[in-house]
N, C-alpha and C positions, 0 to 999 in steps of 0.2 A: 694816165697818171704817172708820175716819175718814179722809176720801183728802186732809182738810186735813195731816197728820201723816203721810201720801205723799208732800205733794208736798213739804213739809219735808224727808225723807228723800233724795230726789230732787235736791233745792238742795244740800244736803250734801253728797251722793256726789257731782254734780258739780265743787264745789270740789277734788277727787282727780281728776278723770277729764281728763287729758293726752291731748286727744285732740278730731276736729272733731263737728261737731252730729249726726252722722248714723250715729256711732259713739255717741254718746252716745243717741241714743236705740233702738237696739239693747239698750244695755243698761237703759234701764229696761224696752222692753219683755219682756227677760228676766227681771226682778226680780218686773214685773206678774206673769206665766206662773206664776213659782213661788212670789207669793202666793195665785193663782187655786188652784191646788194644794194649797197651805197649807189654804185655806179649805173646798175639798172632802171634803180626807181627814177635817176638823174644821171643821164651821160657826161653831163660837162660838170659834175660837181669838183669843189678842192681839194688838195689834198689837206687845207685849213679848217674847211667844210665838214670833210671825214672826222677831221681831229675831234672837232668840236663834237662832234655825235660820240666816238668810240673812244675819245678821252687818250687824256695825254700818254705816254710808255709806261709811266709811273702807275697811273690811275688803271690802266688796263689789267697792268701786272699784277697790283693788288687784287682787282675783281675776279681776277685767273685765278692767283692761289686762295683766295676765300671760297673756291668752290673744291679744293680739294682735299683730300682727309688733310689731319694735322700733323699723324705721324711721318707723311709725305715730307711735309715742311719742316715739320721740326728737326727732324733728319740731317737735312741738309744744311738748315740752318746752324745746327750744330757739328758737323763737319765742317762748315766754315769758321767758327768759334775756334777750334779747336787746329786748323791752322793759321790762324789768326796771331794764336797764343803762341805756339811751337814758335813760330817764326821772330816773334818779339825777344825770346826764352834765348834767341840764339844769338842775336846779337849782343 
């Protein structure tokens, strides 16, 4: 499978993922796992095929941080908030 249109995938979902680097890679290594999976149960599947099982960068991302605390997320999300603002404040 093309791991150029992984790591695509991967750039994506991160742009969703509210959240530090080592959460973040938890979840691709679980994305990896259950394309490994993917490719077992079916050697010649898509990387279309995958999509459609393990859902879009967006959809993934979401399903990743709904399984982790809120204060995780919220964190971060509010760190982003907050240079969001600064940065507006400045110009």
């Amino acid at each position: 499978m093309n791991e150029r249109r992984w790591k695509q995938y991967f750039r994506q979902a991160g742009k969703y993922l509210y959240c530090d680097t080592s959460q973040k890679d938890i979840f691709e290594k679980q994305i990896r796992a259950a394309i490994a999976d993917l490719q077992n149960e079916n050697p010649m599947i898509s990387y279309e095929e995958c999509i459609a099982i393990i859902g879009t960068p967006q959809d993934a991302a979401g399903s990743f941080l709904d399984t982790l605390p809120e204060n995780v997320v919220r964190i971060k999300r509010e760190i982003l908030f907050c240079l969001v603002v600064s940065i507006i404040n400045n110009y």
